[in-house]
C-alpha positions in Angstrom: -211.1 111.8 29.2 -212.4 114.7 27.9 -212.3 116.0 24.2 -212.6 118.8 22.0 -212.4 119.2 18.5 -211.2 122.6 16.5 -212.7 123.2 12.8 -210.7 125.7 11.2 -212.5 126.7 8.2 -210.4 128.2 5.6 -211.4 130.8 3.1 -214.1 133.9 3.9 -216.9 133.4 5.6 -220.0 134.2 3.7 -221.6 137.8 4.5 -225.0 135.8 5.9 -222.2 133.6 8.3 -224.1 134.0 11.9 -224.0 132.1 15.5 -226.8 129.6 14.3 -224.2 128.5 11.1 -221.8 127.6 13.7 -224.2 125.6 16.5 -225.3 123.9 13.9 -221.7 122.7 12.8 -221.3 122.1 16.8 -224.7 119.9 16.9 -222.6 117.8 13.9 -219.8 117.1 16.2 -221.9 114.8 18.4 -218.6 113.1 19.8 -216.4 115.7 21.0 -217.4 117.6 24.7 -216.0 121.0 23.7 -215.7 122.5 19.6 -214.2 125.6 18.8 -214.6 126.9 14.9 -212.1 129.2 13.4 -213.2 130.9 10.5 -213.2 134.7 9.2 -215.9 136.2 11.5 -215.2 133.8 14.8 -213.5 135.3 17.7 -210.4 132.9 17.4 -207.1 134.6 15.9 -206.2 131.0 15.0 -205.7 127.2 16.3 -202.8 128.1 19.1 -205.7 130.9 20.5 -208.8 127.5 20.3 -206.2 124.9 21.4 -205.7 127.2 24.5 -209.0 127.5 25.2 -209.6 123.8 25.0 -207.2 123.3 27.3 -208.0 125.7 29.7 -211.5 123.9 29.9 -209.9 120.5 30.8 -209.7 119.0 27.5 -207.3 116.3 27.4 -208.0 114.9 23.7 -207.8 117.1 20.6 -208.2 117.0 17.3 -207.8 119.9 14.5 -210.1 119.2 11.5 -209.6 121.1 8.3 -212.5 122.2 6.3 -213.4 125.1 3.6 -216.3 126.9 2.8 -217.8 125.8 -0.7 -219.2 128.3 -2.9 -223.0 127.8 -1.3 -221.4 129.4 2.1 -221.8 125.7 3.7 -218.2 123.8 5.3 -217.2 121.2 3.5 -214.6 118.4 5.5 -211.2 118.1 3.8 -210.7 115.0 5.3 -207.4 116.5 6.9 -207.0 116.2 10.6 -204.5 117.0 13.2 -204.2 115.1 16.5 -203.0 118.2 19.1 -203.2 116.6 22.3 -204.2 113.5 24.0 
C-alpha cells in the first residue's frame, strides 16, 4: 500500500523560502512514497487541493501533519496529525 504524507505548515513562509527548503523537508519524510507541503508560497490552496493529488497518484495511506514555521524560518512538528485515508 502506498502512502503519502501532507505537511501543512502554518504561518508565512520566510521571504528566503525556496524549492530546496521543501526537498529537504521531503528527504525528512523517509517513510512516506509521496509528500505534499502546504505553506504560504507552495502551489497547494490547502489539504482538500494535496489530498487530491495524493490520491490521484495512487496513494492509499495518508496522513496530515501539522507544523509551523519558528521564528529562524525552519518547520517545527506540532506533534498533531490527521489520519485522511487508509
Amino acid at each position: 500500500m502506498k502512502s503519502g504524507v501532507i505537511i501543512y505548515v502554518a504561518g508565512s513562509a520566510p521571504q528566503d523560502w525556496t524549492e530546496d527548503d521543501e526537498t529537504r523537508i521531503r528527504s525528512s519524510e523517509s517513510h512516506a512514497d509521496l509528500i505534499e507541503i502546504i505553506t504560504t508560497r507552495t502551489g497547494h490552496i490547502d489539504v482538500l487541493d494535496a489530498w487530491r493529488a495524493l490520491l490521484s497518484k495512487g496513494m492509499a495511506h495518508i496522513i496530515c501533519k501539522m507544523a509551523v514555521f519558528r521564528e529562524s524560518g525552519e518547520i517545527e512538528y506540532t506533534g498533531k496529525e490527521l489520519r485522511l485515508c487508509g
